[in-house]
Backbone as CSV, one residue per row, in Angstrom:
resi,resn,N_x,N_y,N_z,CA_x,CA_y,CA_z,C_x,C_y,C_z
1,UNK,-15.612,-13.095,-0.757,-15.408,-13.405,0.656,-14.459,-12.372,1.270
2,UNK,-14.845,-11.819,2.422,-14.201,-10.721,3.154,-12.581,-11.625,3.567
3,UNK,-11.659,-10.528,3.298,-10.234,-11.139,4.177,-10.504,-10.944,5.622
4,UNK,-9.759,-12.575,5.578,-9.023,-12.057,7.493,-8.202,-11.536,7.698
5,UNK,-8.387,-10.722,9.146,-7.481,-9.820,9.189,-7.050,-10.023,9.913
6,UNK,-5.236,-9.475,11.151,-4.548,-9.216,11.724,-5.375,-7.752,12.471
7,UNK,-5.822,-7.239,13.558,-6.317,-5.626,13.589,-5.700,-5.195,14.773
8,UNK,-4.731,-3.647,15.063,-4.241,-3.702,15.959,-4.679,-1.651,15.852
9,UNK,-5.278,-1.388,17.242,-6.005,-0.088,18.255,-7.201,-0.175,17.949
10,UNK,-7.903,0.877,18.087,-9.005,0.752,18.634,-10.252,-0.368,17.645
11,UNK,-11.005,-0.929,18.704,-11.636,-1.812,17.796,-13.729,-0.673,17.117
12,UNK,-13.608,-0.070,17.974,-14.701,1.262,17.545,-13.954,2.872,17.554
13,UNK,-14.416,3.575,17.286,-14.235,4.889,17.725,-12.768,5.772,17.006
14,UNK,-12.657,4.940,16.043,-11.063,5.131,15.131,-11.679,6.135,14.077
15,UNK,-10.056,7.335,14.630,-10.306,8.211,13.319,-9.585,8.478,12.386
16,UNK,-8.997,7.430,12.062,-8.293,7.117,10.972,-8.156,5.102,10.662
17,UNK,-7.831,5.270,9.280,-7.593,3.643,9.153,-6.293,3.393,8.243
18,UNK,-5.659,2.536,8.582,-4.287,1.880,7.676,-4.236,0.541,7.767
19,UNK,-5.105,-0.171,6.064,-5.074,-0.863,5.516,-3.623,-1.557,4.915
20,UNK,-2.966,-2.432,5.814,-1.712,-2.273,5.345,-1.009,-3.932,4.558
21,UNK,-1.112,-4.095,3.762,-0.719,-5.590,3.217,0.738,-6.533,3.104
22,UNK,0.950,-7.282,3.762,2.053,-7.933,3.745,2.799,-8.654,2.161
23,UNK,3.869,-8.978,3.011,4.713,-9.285,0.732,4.430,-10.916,0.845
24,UNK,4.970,-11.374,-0.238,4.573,-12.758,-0.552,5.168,-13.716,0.326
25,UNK,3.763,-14.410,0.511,4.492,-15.868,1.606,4.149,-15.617,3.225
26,UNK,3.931,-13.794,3.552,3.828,-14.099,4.923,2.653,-13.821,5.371
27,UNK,2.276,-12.807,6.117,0.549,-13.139,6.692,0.820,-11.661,7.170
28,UNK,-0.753,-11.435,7.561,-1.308,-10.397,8.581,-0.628,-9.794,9.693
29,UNK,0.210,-10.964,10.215,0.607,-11.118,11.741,2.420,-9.995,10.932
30,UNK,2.705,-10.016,9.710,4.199,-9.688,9.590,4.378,-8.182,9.972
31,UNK,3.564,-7.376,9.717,3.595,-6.266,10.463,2.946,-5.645,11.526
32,UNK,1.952,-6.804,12.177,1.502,-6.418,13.546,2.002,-5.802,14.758
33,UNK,3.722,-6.140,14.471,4.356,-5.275,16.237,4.561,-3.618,15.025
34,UNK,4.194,-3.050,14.193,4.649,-1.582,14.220,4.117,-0.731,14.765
35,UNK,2.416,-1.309,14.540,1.798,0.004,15.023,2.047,0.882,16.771
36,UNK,2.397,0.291,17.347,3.140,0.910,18.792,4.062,1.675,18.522
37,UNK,4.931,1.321,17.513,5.965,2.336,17.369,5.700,3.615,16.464
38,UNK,4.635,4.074,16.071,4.483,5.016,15.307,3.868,6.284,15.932
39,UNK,3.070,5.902,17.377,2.127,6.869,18.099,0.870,7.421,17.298
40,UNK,0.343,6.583,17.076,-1.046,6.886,16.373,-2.105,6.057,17.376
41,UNK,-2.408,6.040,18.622,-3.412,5.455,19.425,-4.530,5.285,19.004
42,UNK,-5.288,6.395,17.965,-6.653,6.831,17.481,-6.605,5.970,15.964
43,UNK,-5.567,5.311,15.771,-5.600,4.991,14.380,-5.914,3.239,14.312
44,UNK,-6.399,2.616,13.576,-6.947,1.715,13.292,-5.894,0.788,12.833
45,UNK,-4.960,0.030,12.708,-4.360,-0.774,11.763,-5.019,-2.382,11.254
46,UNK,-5.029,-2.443,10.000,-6.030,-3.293,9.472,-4.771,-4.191,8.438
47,UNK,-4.396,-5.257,9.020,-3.621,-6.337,8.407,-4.086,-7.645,8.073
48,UNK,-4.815,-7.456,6.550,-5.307,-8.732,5.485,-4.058,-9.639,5.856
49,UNK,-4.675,-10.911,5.551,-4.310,-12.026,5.299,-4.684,-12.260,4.008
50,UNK,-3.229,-12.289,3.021,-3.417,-13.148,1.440,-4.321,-14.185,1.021
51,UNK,-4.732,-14.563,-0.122,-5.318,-15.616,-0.291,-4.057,-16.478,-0.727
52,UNK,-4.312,-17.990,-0.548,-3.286,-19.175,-0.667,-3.518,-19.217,-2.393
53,UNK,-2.593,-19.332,-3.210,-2.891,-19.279,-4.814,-1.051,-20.377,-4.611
54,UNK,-0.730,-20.961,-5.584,0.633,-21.326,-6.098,1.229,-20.574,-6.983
55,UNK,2.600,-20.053,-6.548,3.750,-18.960,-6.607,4.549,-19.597,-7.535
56,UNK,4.272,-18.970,-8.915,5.591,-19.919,-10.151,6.988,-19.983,-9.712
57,UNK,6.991,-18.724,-9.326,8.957,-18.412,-9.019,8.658,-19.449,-7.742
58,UNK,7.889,-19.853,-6.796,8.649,-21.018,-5.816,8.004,-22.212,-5.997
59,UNK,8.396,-22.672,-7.662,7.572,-23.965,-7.978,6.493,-24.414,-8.296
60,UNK,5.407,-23.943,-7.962,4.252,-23.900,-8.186,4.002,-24.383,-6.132
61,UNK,4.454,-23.518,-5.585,3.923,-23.990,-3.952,3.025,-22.900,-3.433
62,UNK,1.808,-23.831,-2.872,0.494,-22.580,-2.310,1.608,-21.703,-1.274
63,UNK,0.845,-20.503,-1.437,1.159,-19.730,0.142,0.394,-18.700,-0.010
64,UNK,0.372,-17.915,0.909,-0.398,-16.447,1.022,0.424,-15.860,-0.127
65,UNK,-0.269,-15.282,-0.896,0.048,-14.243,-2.119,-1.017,-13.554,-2.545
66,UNK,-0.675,-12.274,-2.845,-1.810,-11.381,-3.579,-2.204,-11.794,-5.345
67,UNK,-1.043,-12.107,-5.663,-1.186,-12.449,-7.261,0.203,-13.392,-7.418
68,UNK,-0.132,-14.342,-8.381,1.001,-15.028,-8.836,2.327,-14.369,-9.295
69,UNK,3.529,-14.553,-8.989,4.599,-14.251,-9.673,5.592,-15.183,-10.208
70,UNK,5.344,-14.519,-11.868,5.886,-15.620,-12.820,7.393,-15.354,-12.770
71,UNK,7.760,-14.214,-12.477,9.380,-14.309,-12.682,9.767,-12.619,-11.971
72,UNK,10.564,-12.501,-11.116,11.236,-11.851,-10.251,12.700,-11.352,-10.030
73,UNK,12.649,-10.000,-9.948,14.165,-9.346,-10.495,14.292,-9.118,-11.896
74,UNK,15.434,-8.589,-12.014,16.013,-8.671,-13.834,14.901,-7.921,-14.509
75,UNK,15.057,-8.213,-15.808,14.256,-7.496,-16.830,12.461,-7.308,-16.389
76,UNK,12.351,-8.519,-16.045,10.422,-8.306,-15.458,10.127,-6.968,-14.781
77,UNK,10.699,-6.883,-13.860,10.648,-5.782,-12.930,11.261,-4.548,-13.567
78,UNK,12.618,-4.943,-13.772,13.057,-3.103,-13.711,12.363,-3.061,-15.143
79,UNK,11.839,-3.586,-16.053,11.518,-3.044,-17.106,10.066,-2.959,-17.155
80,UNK,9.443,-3.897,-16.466,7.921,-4.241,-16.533,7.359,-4.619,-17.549
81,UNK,7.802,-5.987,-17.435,7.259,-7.040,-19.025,5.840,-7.440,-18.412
82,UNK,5.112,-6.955,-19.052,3.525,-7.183,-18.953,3.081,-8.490,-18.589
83,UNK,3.830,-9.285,-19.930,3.215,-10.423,-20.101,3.707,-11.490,-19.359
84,UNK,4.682,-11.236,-18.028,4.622,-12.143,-16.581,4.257,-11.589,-15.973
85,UNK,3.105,-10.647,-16.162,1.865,-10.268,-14.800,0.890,-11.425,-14.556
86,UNK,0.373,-11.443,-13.930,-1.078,-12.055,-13.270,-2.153,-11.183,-13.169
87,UNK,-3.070,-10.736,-14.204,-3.424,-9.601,-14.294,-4.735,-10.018,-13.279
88,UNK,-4.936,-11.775,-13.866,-6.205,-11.967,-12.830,-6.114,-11.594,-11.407
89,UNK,-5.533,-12.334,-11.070,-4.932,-12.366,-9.562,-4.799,-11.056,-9.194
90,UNK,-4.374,-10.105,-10.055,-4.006,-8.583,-9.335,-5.271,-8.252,-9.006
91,UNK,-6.446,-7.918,-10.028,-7.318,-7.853,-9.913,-8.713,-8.326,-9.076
92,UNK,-8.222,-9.676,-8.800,-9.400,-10.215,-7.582,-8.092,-9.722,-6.652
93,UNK,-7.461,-9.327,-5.962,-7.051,-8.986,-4.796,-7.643,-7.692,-4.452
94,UNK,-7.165,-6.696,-5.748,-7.314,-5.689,-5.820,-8.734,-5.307,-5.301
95,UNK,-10.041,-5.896,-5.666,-11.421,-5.997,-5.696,-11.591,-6.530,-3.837
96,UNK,-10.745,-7.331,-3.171,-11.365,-7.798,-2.229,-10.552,-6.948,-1.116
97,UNK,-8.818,-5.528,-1.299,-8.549,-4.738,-0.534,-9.654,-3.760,-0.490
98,UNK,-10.345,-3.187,-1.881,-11.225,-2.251,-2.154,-12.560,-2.390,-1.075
99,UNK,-13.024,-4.205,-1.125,-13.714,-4.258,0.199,-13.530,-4.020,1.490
100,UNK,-11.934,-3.998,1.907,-11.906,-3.835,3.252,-12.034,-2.064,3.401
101,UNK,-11.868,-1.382,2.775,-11.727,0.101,2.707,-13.271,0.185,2.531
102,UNK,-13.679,-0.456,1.868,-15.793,0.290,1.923,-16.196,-0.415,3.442
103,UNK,-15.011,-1.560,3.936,-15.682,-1.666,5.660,-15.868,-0.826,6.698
104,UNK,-14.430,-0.234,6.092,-13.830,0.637,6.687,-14.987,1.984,7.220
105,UNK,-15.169,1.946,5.698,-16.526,3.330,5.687,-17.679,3.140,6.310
106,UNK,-18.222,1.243,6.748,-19.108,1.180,7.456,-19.128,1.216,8.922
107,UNK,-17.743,1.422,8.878,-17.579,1.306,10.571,-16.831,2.804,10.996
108,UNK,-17.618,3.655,10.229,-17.372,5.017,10.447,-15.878,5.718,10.425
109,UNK,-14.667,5.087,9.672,-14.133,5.661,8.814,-14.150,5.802,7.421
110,UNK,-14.468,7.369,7.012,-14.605,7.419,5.455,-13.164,7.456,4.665
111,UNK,-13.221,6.813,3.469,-12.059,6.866,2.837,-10.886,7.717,2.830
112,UNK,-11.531,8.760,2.927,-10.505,10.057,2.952,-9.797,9.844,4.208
113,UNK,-9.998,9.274,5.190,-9.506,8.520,6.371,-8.759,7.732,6.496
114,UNK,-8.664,6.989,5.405,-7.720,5.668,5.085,-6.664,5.857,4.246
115,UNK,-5.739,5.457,4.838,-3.887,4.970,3.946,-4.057,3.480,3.915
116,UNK,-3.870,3.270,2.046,-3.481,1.892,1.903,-2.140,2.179,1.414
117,UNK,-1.851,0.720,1.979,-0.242,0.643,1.886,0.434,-1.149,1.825
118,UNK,1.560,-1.171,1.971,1.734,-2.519,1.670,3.792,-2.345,1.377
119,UNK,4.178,-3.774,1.841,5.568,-4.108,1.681,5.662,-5.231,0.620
120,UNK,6.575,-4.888,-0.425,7.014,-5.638,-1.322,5.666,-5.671,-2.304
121,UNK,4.941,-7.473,-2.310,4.299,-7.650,-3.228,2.732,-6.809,-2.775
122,UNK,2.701,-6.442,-1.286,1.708,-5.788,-1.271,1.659,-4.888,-0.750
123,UNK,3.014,-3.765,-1.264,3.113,-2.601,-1.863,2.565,-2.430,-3.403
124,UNK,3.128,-3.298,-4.386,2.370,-3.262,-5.767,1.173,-3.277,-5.416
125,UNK,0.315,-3.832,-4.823,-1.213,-3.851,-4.529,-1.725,-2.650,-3.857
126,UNK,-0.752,-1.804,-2.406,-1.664,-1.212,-2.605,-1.596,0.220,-3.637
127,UNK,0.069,0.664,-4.345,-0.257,1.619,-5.640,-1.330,1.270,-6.270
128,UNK,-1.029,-0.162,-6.613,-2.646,-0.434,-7.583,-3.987,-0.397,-6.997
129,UNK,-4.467,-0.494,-5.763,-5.250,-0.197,-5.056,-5.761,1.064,-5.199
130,UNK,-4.649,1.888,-4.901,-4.651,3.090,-4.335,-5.602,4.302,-5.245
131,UNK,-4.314,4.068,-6.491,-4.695,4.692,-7.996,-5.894,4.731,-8.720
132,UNK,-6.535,3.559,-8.385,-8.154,3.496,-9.063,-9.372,3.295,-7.714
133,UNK,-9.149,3.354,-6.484,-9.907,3.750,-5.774,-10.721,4.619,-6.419
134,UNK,-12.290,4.668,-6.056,-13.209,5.642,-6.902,-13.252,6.685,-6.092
135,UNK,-12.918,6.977,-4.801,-13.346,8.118,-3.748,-11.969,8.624,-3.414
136,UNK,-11.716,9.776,-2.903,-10.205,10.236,-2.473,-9.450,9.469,-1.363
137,UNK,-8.451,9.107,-1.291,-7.912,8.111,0.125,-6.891,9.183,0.778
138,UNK,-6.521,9.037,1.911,-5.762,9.615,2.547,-4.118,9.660,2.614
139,UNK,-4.097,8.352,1.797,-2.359,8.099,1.452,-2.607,6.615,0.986
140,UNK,-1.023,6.870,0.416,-0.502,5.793,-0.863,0.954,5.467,-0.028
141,UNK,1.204,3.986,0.852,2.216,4.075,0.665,3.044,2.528,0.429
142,UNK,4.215,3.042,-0.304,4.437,1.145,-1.237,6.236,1.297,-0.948
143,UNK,6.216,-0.009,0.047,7.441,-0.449,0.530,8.139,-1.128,-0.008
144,UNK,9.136,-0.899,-0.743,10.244,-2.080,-1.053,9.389,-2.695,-2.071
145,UNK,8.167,-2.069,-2.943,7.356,-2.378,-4.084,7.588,-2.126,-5.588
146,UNK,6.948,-2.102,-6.041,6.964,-2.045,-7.950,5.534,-1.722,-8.327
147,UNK,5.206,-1.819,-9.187,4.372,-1.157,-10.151,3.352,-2.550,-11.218
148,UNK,2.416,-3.031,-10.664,1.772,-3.727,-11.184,1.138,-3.505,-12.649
149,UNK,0.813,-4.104,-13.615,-0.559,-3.548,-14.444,-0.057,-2.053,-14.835
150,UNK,1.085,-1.900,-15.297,1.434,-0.291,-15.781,0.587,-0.002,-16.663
151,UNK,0.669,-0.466,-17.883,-0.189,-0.446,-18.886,-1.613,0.546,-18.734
152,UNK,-2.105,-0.603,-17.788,-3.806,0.057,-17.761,-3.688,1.051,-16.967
153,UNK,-2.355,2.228,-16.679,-2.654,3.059,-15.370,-3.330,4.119,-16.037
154,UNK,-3.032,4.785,-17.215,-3.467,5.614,-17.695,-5.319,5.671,-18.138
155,UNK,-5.614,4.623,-18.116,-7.219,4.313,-18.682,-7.922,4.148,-16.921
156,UNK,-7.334,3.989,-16.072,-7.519,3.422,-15.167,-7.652,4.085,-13.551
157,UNK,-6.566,5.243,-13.673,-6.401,5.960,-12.619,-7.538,6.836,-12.162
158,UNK,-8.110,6.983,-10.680,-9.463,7.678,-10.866,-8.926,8.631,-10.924
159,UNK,-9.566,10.166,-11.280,-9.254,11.332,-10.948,-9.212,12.037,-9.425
160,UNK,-9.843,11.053,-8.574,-10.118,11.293,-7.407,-8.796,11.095,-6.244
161,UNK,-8.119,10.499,-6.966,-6.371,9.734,-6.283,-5.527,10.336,-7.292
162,UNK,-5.766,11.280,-7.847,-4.298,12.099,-8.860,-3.722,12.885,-7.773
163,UNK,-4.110,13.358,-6.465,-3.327,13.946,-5.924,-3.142,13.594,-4.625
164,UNK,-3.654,12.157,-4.411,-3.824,11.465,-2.936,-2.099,11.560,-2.503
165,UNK,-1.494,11.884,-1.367,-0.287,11.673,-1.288,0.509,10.699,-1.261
166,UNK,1.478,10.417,-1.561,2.266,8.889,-1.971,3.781,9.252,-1.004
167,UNK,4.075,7.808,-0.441,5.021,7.576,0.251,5.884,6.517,-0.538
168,UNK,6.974,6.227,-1.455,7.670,5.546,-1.551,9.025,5.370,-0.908
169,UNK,9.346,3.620,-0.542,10.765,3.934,0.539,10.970,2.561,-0.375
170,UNK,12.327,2.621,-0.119,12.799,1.385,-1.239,14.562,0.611,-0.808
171,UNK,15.098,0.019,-0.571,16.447,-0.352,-0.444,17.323,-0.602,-1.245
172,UNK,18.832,-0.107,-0.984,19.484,0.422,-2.620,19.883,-0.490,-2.754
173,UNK,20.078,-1.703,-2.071,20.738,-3.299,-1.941,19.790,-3.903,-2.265
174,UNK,18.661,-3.905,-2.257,17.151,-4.819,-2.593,17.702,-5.772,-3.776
175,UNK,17.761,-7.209,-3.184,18.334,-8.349,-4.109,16.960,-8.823,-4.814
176,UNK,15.711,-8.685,-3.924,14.460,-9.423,-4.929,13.684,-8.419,-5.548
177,UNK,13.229,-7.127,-5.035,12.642,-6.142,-5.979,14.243,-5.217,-6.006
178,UNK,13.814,-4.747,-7.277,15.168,-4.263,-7.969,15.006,-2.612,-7.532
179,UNK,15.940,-1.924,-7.012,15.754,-1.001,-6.491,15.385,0.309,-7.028
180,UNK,15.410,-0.259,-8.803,15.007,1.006,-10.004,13.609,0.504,-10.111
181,UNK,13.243,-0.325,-9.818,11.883,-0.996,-10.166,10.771,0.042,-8.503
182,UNK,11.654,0.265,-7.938,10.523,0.695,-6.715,10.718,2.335,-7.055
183,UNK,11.594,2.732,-7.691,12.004,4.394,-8.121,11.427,4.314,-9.546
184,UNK,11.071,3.407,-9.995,10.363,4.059,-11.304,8.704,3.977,-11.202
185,UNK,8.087,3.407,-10.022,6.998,3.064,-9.652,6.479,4.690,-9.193
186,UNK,7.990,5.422,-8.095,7.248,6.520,-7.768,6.884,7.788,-8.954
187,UNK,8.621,7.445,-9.636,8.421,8.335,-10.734,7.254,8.395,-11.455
188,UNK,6.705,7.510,-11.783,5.077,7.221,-12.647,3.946,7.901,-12.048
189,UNK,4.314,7.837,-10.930,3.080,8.643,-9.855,3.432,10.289,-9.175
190,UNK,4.590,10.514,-9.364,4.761,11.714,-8.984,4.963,12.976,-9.632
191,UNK,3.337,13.525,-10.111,3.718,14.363,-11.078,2.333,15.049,-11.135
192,UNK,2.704,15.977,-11.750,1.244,16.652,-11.768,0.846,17.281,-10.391
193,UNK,2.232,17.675,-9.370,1.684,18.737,-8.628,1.539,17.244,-7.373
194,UNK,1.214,16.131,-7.535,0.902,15.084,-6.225,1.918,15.216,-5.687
195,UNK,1.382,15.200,-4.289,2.427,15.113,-2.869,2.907,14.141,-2.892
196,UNK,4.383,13.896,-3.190,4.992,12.331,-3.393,6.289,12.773,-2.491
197,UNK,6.538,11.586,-2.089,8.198,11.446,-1.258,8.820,10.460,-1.818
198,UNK,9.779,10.206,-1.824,10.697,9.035,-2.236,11.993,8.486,-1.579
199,UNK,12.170,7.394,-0.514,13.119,7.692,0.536,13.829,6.227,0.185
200,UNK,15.061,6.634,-0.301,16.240,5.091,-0.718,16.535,5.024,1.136
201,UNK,17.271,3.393,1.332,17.576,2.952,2.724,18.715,2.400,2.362
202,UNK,20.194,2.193,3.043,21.185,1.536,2.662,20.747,0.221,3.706
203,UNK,19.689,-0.145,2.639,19.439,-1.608,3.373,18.869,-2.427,2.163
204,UNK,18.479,-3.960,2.314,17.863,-4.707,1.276,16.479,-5.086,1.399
205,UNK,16.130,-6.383,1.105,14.766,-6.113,1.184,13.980,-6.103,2.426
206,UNK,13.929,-5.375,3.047,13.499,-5.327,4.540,12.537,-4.024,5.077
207,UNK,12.639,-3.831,6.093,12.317,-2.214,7.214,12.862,-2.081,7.983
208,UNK,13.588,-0.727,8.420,14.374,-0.853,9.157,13.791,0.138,9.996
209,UNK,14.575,0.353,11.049,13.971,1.925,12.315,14.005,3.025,11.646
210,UNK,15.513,3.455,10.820,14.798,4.928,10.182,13.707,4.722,8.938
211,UNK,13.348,3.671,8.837,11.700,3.609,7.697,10.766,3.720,8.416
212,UNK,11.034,3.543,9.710,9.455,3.398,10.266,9.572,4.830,10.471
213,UNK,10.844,5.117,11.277,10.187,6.903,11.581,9.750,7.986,10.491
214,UNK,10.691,7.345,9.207,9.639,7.927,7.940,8.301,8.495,7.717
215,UNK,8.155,6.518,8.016,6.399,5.948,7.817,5.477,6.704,9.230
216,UNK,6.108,6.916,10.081,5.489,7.408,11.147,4.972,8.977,10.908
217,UNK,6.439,9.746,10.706,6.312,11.195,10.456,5.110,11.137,9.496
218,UNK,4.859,10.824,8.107,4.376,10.848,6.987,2.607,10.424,7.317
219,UNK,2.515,9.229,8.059,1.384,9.163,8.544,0.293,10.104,9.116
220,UNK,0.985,10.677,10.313,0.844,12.178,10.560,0.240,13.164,10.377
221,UNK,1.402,13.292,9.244,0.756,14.189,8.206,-0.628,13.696,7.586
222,UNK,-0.405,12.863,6.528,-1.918,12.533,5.874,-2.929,12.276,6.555
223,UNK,-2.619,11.928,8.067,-3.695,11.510,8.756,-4.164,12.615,9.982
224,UNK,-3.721,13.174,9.841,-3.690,14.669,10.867,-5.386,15.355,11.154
225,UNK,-6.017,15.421,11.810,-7.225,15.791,12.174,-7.581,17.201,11.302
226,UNK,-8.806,17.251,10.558,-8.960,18.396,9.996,-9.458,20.023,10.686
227,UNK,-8.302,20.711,10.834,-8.624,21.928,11.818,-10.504,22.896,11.387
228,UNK,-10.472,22.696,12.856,-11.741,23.096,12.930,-12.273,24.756,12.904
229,UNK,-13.305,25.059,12.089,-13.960,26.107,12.063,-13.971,27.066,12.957
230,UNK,-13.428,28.028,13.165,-13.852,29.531,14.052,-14.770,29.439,14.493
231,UNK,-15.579,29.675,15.451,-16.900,30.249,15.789,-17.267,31.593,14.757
232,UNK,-17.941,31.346,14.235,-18.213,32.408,13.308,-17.514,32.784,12.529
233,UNK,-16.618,31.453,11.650,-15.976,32.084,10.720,-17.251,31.846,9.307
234,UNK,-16.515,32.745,8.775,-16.895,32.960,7.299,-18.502,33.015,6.935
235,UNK,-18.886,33.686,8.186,-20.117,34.756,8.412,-19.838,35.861,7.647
């Protein structure tokens, strides 16, 4: 079943797309006021709504979540103990962002067009998204996130996203994702020549104005119109 979405500029005629996923518990609507502030008019913003699953760390209570989380902070995270992943859950999310990006392509943006991205828990979604996409994407970027499913990155990563560019921003106060846990996520991905950034905030788990102008500048870039042919070049 297709997610609902939050969608904010143009509803045809977009030449670019940013697939962007909210963290656990809130919705579509949590980052709907940014796109004004970034100056991208031509750009598409595409904000899923989670599926409702029950969240161990808050009891077992439904809410919008991408995947269950069994335990948060501390050793899970900064170390990445496998075995309190939700590998299911990562995976059917993972499978139903991958659909909104092949929508994407039916409504005449091609992948290479699209930045997935995401805050907190769906920042982990979209690295993991991002990384095994089968076609090249236009950017990777994971807010105040971590590193899902480490394990399988190596069997897993397409070759087609080894050099997609990556945006990590992270807060050095971050009380629920641990702030080595969002710096060892980039470290894992930044290598081999990939265009990676990595931007600490003396803030906690949040976004603040200098992240967006980050996220803005950086957008930009990856999303920047491809300069066009000479008249008669390379005759």
């Amino acid at each position: 079943m297709m997610l609902a979405c939050v969608e904010v500029g143009p509803e045809s005629g977009a030449e670019a797309s940013v697939v962007w996923l909210h963290g656990l518990g809130a919705s579509g609507h949590d980052f709907a006021d940014v796109p004004p502030l970034l100056d991208l008019p031509r750009v598409r913003f595409v904000f899923p709504h989670a599926p409702n699953r029950p969240v161990t760390i808050n009891m077992g209570l439904i809410m919008p979540a991408w995947f269950d989380v069994r335990s948060l902070g501390g050793r899970a995270l900064e170390e990445g103990v496998a075995s309190a992943e939700d590998e299911r859950g990562v995976r059917d999310s993972a499978a139903r962002v991958m659909e909104l990006i092949e929508r994407e392509r039916r409504r005449g943006v091609p992948p290479g067009r699209v930045v997935v991205g995401g805050f907190s828990q769906g920042g982990a979604m979209a690295l993991f998204v991002g990384a095994r996409f089968p076609d090249p994407l236009a950017g990777i970027m994971v807010l105040s996130g971590w590193e899902v499913l480490a394990a399988t990155r190596h069997a897993e990563e397409t070759e087609a996203n080894r050099q997609t560019p990556l945006l990590v921003c992270h807060g050095r106060r971050d009380p629920m994702v641990p702030f080595e846990a969002g710096r060892r996520a980039y470290e894992a991905y930044a290598r081999d020549g990939r265009p990676a950034e990595f931007h600490p905030f003396p803030m906690e788990h949040q976004v603040n104005m200098e992240e967006i102008a980050v996220i803005g500048r950086w957008l930009k870039l990856c999303l920047a119109p491809a300069p066009r042919a000479e008249p008669g070049a390379g005759a």
